[in-house]
N, C-alpha and C positions, 0 to 999 in steps of 0.2 A: 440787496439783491442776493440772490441766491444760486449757486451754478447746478447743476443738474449734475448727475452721474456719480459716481464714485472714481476712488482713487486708482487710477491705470498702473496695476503691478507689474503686468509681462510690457507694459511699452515702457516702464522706469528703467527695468532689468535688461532690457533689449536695447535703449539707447545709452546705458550704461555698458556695459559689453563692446558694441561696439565701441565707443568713445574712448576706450580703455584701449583695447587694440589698435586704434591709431595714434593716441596720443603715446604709447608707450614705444611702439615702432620708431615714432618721431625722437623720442627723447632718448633713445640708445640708440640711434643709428650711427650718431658719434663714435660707438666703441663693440657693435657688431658690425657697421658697413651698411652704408644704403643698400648694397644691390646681396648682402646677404641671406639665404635662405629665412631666417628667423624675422630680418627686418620684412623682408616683403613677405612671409607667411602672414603676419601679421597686421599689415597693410590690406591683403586680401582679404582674410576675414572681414576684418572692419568693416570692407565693401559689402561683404556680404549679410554680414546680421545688422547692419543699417539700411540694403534696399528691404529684407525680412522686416525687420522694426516698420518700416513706411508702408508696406504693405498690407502688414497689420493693424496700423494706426489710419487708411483707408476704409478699413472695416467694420471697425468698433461705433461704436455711436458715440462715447465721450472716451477720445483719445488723451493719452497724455498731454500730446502737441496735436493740435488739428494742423494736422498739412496744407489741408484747402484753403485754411484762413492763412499759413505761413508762406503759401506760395502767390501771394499779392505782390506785385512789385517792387512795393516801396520797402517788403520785408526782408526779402532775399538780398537786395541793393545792398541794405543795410548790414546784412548779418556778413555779407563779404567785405565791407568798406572795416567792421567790426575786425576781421580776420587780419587784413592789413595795417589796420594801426594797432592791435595788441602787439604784430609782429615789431611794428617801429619801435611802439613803448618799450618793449623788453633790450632792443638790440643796443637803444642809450644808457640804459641800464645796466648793459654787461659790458660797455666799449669804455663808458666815462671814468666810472672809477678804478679799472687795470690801467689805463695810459696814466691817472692819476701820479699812481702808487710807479711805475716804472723806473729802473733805476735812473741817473743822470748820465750814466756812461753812455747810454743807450744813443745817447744823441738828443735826443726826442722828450724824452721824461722827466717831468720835473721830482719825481723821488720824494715821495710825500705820503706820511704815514697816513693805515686806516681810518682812523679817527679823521683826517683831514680829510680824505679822500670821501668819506662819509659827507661832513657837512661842505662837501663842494656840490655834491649830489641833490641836497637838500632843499633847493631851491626848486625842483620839482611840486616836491609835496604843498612847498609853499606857496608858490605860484598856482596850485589848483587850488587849494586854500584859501585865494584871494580872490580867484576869477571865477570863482565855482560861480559864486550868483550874478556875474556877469554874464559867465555863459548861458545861464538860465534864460537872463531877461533876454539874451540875442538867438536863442532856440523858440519864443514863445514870439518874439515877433520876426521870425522868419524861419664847415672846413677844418681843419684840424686846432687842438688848443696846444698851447704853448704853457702855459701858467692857469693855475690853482683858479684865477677869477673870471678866466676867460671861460671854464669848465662851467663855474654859480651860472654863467649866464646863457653859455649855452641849454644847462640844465631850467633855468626859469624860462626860454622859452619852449623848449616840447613838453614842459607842466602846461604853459596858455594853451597849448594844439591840442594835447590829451584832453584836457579838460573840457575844452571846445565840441572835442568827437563825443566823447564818452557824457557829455552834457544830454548830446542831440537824439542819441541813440533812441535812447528808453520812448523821447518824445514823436520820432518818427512813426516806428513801432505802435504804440499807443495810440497814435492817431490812423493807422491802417488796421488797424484787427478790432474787435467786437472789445466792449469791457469784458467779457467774461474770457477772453483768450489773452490780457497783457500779462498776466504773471508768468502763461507758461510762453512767451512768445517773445518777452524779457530774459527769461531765463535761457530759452534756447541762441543770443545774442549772446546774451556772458559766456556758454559754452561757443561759441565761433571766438569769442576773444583768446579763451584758453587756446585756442587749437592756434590762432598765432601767436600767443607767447609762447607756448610750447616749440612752436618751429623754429622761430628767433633763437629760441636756447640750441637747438637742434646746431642751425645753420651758421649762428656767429661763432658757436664752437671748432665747429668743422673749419673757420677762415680764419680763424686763429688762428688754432693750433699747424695746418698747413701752413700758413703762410710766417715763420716765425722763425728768429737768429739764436743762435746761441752765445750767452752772457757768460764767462766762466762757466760754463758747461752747463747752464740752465737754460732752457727754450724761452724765448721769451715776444711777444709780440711783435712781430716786423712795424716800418712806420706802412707797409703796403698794404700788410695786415689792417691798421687800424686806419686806415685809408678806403679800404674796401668795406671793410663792414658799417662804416654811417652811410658810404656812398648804396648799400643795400635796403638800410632801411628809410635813407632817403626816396627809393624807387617805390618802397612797398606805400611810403605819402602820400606821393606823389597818384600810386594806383587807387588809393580809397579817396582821393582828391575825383578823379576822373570817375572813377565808381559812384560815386555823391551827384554828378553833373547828370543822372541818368534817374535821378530820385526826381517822381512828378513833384512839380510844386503846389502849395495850396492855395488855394485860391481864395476870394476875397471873403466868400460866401461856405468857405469850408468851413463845420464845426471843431473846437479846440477839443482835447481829448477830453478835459473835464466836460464839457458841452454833451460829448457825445456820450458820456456816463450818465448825464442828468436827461437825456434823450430816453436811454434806456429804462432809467428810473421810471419813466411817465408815459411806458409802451413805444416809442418812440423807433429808429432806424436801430438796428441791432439787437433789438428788445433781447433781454434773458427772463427767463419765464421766474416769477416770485412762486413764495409757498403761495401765494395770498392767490395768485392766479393760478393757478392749476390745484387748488383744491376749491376754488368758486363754484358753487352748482350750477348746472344751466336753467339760462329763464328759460 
């Protein structure tokens, strides 16, 4: 099959711009200040050359992103459910391995070098590693640590959750938009992931570094501190938990995404036009 149109230069540059000005807002606001001119100049823009971009991409005949096709239900559900576990993913990522490495004095830390702290982490990767094709086949048919091991296993299970989310994503997606809309409908998900790992970084920074003692004259994570920020991206779970309850389900008689690829193939519901059909002569 064949998609129609050419490549969208001003809605590339236009949701790049935007995406730039918020995501960068986000990631210094740590060290301009949320309520800073610069952060919120930047936050406003944002707003404004993405409702610009969407207006424009209303217009065109072959948008970068078709909106009409991304404002289905099950797409927006997802690209916020997206938003929220990027948020989670990063915030384990920035909490587990500083409480790791913390010194012992601290009370709290078992004082444990990078390398260690690294492969306590690691259980992650592995854990998606293992369950990636589990999660596959279950998308196609439907507190604090104390020690080094208690860290491996809290770390092997938000790999299972990640994995789980980030399994289902692509497949929801793909089964609500046209074949000729999953790449750019895909990609517009991966960007919603960025934009919550980007806040993650934002926000667990900001509840560190406030919330934090000092060690022989080094600031260093409070236990409130690292108390607050899983209990954050426990909520932000929690919210793409309850954001997911609100995604229609499929039903018995629904086609699988490949199904509706091979629909399309043979003129079918969503059809994309071939060379082969629009250069046919009429009888």
């Amino acid at each position: 099959m064949r998609a129609p149109g050419r490549f969208d230069i001003i809605g590339a540059g236009g949701l790049s711009a935007g995406l730039v000005c918020l995501l960068l807002g986000i990631s210094k606001s740590g060290d301009w200040g949320w309520g800073s001119g610069t952060t919120l100049g930047l936050f406003a823009a944002s707003v404004v050359i993405l409702l610009a971009w969407g207006a424009f991409g209303l217009r065109v005949p072959h948008p970068l992103v078709d909106l009409r096709t991304t404002a289905r239900r099950q797409v927006p559900l997802t690209n916020l459910a997206g938003i929220a576990v990027g948020f989670a993913m990063l915030a384990q990522s920035l909490v587990l391995p500083r409480l790791t490495q913390l010194p012992a004095a601290t009370g709290y830390g078992p004082e444990q070098s990078m390398v260690v702290a690294g492969l306590a982490v690691a259980p992650v990767g592995v854990a998606m590693w293992l369950f990636g094709p589990v999660a596959a086949k279950i998308s196609v048919a439907l507190g604090m640590v104390h020690a080094v091991w208690q860290t491996a296993i809290v770390s092997a299970v938000i790999g299972v959750g990640i994995v789980l989310a980030y399994a289902a994503m692509p497949a929801l997606i793909s089964g609500a938009v046209p074949p000729s809309e999953t790449a750019a409908a895909n990609g517009l998900n991966t960007l919603m992931r960025a934009i919550g790992t980007s806040s993650a970084s934002a926000v667990i920074g900001v509840v560190l570094s406030h919330m934090a003692q000092p060690l022989n004259g080094v600031p260093l994570p409070s236990m409130n501190g690292l108390r607050t920020s899983p209990a954050i991206a426990c909520v932000t779970g929690v919210l793409a938990l309850l954001i997911s309850a609100f995604l229609p389900r499929r039903g018995a008689n629904s086609p699988t995404p490949s199904a509706r690829i091979a629909q399309s193939a043979h003129g079918g519901p969503n059809a994309v036009p071939t060379a082969a059909a629009t250069t046919a002569p009429a009888a």
